[in-house]
C-alpha atoms as a printed R data frame, in Angstrom:
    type eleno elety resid chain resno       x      y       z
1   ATOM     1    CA   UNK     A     1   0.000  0.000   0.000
2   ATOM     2    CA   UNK     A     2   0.807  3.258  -0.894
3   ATOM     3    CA   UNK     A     3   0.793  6.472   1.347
4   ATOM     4    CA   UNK     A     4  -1.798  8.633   0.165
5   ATOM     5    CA   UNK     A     5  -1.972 11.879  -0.943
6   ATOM     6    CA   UNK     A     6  -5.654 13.661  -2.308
7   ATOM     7    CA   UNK     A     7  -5.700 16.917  -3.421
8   ATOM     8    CA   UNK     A     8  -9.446 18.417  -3.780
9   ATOM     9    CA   UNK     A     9 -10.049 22.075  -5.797
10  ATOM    10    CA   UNK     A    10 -12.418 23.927  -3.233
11  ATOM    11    CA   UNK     A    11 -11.979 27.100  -5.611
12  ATOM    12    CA   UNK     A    12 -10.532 27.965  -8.659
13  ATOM    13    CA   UNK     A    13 -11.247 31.333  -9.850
14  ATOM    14    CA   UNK     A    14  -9.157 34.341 -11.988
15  ATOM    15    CA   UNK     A    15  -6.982 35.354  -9.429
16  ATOM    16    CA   UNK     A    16  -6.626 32.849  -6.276
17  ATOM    17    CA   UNK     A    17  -6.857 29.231  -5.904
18  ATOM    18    CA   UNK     A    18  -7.947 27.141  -3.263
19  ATOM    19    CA   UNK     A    19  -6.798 23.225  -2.638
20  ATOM    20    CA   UNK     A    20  -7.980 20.822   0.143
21  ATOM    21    CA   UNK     A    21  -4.824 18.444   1.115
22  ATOM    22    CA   UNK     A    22  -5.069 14.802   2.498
23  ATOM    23    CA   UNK     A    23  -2.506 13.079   3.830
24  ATOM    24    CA   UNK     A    24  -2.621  9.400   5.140
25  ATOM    25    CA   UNK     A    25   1.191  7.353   5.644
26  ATOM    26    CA   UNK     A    26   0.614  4.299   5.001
27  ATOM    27    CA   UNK     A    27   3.586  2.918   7.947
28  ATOM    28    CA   UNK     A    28   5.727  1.657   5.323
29  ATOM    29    CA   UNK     A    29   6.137  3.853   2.683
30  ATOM    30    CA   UNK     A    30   8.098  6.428   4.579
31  ATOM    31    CA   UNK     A    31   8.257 10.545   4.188
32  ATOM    32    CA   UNK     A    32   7.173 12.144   1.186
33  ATOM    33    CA   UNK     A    33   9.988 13.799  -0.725
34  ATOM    34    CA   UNK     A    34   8.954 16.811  -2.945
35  ATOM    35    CA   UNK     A    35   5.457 15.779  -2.974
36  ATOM    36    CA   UNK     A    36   3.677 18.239  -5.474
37  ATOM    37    CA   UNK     A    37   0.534 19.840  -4.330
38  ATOM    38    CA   UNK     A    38   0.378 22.672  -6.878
39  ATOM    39    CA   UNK     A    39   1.367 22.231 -10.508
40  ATOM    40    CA   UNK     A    40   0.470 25.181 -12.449
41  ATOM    41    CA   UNK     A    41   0.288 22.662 -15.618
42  ATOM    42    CA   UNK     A    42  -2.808 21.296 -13.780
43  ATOM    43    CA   UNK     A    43  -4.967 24.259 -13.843
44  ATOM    44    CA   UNK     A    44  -4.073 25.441 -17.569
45  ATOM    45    CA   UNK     A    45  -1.133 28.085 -16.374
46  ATOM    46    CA   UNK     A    46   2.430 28.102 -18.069
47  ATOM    47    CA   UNK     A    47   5.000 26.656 -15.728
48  ATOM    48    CA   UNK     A    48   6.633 30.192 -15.770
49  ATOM    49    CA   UNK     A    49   3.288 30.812 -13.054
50  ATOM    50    CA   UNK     A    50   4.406 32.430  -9.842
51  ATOM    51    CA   UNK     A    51   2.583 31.848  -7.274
52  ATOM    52    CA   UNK     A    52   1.550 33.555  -4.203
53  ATOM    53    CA   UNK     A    53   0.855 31.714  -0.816
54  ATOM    54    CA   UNK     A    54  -1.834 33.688   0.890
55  ATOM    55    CA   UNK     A    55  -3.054 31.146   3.930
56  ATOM    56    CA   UNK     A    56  -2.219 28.029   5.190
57  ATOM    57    CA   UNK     A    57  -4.653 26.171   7.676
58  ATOM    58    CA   UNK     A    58  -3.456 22.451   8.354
59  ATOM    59    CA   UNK     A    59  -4.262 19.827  11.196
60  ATOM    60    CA   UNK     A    60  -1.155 16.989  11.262
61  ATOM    61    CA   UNK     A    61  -1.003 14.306  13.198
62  ATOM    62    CA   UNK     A    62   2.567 12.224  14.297
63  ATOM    63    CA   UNK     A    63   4.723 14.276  11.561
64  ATOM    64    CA   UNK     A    64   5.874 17.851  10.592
65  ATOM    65    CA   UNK     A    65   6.062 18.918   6.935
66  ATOM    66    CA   UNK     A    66   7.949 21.670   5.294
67  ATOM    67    CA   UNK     A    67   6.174 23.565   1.841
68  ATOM    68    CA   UNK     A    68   8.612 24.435  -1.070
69  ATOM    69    CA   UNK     A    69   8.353 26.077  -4.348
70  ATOM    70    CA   UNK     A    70  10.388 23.662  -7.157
71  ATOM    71    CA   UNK     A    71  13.285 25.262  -8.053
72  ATOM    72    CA   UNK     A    72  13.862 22.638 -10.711
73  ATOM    73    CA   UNK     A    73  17.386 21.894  -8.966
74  ATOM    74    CA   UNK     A    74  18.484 20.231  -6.058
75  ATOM    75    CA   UNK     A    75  18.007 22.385  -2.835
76  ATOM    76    CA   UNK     A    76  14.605 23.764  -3.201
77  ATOM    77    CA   UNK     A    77  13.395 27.474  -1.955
78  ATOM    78    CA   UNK     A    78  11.858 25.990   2.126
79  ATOM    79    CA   UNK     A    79   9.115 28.493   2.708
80  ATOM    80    CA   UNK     A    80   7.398 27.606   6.045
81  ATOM    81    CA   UNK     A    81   8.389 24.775   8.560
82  ATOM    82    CA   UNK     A    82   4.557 22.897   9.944
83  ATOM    83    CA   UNK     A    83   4.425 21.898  12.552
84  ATOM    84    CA   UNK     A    84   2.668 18.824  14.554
85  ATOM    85    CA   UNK     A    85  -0.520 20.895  15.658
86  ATOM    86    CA   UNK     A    86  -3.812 22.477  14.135
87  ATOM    87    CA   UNK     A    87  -2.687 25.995  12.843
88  ATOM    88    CA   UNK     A    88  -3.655 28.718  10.473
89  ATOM    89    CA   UNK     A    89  -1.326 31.261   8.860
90  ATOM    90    CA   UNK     A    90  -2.432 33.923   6.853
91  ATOM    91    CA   UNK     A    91   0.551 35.631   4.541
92  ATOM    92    CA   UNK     A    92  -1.832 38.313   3.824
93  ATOM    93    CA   UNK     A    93  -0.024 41.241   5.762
94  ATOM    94    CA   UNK     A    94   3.191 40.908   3.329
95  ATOM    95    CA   UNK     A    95   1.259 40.298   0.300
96  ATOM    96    CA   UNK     A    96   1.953 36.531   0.077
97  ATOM    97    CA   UNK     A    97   5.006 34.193   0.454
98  ATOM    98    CA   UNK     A    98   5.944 34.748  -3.306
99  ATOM    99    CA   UNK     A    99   7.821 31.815  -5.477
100 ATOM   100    CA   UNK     A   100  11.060 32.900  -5.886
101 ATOM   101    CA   UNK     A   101  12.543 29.975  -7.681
102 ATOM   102    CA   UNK     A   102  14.399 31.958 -10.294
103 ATOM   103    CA   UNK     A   103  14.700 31.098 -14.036
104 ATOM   104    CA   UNK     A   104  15.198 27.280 -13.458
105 ATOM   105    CA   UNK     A   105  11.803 27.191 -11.301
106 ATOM   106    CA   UNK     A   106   8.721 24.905 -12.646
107 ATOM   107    CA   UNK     A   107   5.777 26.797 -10.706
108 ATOM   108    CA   UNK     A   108   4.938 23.863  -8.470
109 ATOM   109    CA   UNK     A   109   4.563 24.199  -4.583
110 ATOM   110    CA   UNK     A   110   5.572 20.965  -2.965
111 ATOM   111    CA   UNK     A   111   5.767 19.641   0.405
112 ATOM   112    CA   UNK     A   112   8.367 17.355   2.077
113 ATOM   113    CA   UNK     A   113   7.399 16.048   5.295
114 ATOM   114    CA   UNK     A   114   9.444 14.944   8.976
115 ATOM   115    CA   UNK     A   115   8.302 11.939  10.657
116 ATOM   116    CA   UNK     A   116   5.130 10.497   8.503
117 ATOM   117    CA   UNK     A   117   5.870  6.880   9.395
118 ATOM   118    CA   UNK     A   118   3.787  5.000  11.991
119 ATOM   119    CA   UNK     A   119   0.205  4.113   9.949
120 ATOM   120    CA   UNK     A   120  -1.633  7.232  12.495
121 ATOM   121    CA   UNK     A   121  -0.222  9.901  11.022
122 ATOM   122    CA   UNK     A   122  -2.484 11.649   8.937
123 ATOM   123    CA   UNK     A   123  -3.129 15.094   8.750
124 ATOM   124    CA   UNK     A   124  -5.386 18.295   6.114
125 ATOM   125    CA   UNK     A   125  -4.533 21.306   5.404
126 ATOM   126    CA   UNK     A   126  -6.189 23.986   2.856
127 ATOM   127    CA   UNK     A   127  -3.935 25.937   1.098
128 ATOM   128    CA   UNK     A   128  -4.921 29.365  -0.615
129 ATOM   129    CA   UNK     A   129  -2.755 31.336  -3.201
130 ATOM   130    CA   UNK     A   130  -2.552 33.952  -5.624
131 ATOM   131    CA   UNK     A   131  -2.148 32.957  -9.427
């Protein structure tokens, strides 16, 4: 069995999108790795799309998880560290945590995750950004 990752459009309008994440380890599996959560491919955007995290809300359970944009090398550009809890952050006050992934960067947001190994960790979040 596979750990399992669902990714639900709650909105998808002009200007901002809005994603629903699951996340379910399966206790074998291990962490994910660059797991892609946004692809700009997906909603008919360019991969030269920049986007914009505006809020974060997320519930995990057993593991922390760190969200990246794709650089398209290596090291990717960590954005914010979250943690084991139920939190929201809103980016709103600085306009967004903007993808600055440089020339190389493919427009995806990814997340990488710390500890998602017993079969109870599990954890949501909803994501919101700005195309």
């Amino acid at each position: 069995m596979a750990n399992t990752v669902t990714i639900t459009t709650v909105n998808n309008g002009p200007r901002n999108l809005i994603l629903h994440v699951y996340l379910k380890s399966d206790g074998a599996e291990g962490e994910l790795v660059d797991e892609v959560i946004v692809d700009p491919i997906d909603f008919g955007l360019p991969s030269t799309t920049r986007f914009a995290i505006e809020n974060i809300q997320y519930n995990f359970v057993g593991f922390d998880a760190v969200v990246e944009f794709d650089t398209g090398l290596v090291d990717d550009k960590m954005m914010w560290v979250l943690g084991e809890t139920n939190d929201s952050t809103d980016f709103g006050f600085i306009n967004g945590l903007k993808d600055r992934s440089g020339l190389d960067g493919t427009g995806k947001i990814q997340i990488s995750t710390t500890g998602f190994t017993a079969v109870s960790d599990q954890g949501s979040m909803i994501i919101a950004v700005r195309k």
